[in-house]
N, C-alpha and C positions, 0 to 999 in steps of 0.2 A: 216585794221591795228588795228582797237580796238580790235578785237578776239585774233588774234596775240600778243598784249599787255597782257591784261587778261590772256592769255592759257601763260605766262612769269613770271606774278607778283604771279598766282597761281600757279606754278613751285618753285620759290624763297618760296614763303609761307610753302609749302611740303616738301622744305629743311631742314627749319627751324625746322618744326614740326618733320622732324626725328631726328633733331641734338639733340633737347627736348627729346623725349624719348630715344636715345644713352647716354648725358650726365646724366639725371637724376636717368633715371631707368635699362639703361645698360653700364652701367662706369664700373662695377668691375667684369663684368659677361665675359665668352668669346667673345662672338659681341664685347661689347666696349671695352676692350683689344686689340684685334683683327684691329679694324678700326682706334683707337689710338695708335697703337703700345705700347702698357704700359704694366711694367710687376704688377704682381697680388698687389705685396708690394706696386708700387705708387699709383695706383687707390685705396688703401685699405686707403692710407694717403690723397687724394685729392678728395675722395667720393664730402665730402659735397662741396668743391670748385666746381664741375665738375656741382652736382646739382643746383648751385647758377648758373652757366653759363646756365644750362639747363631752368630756366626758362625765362633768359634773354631772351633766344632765341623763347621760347615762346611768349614771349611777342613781339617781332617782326613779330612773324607769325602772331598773331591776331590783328595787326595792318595791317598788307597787307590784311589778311580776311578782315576785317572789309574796306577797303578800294575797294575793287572787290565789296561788296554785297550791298554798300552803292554806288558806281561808282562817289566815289569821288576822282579825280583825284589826288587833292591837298597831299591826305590822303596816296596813294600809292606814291608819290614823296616823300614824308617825310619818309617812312618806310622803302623805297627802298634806301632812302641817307642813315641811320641809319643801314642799312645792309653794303653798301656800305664803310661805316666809318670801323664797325667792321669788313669788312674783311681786308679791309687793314692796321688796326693795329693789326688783328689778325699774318697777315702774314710777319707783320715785327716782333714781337716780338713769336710768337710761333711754325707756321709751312709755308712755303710758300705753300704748297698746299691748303691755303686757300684763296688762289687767284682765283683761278679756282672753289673753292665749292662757295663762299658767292659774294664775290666782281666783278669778271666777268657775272655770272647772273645778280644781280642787276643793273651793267652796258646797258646790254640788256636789264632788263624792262624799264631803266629810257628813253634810247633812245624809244624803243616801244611808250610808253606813252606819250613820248615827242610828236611824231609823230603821233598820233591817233586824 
């Protein structure tokens, strides 16, 4: 069950890390258009918004990193609720398909890890 945990928490981790480079370095490019559905004019207005989420989200991955390499339990439970949090105010207030990107994984690692 701890493999299964881990190959979970390092999944959500790899989310994050692309959400990072979609929001930050491809927000106004075709990909992030494309996977945000936005046209050219509001990515051109919400760059630096996008990029400030983009690191947020960094910051979540390298705390579940750091939570895998360090195999501290505590550390991926906090990072995993913190995920867990932002999807589900993501998905009340922006898209609900980010139910299923952010909030449903993390629900799975926290159970995993619970279990492990």
């Amino acid at each position: 069950m701890h493999e299964a945990a881990n190959i979970v928490v390092g999944l959500v981790a790899f989310i994050h890390l692309y959400i990072l480079v979609l929001e930050k370095f491809l927000w106004t490019k075709p990909t992030g258009l494309k996977v945000f559905g936005l046209s050219k004019e509001f990515s051109a207005k919400t760059r630096t918004l996008a990029a400030n989420q983009g690191l947020y989200n960094g910051f979540l991955a390298a705390g579940l990193i750091w939570g895998l390499l360090s195999d501290q339990v505590d550390v991926q439970v906090f990072f995993l609720g913190c995920v867990l949090v932002a999807g589900i105010y993501g998905t009340l207030t922006a898209n609900e398909k980010i139910i299923w990107v952010q909030a449903v994984p993390a629900v799975i690692g926290l159970v995993l890890v619970g279990l492990a």
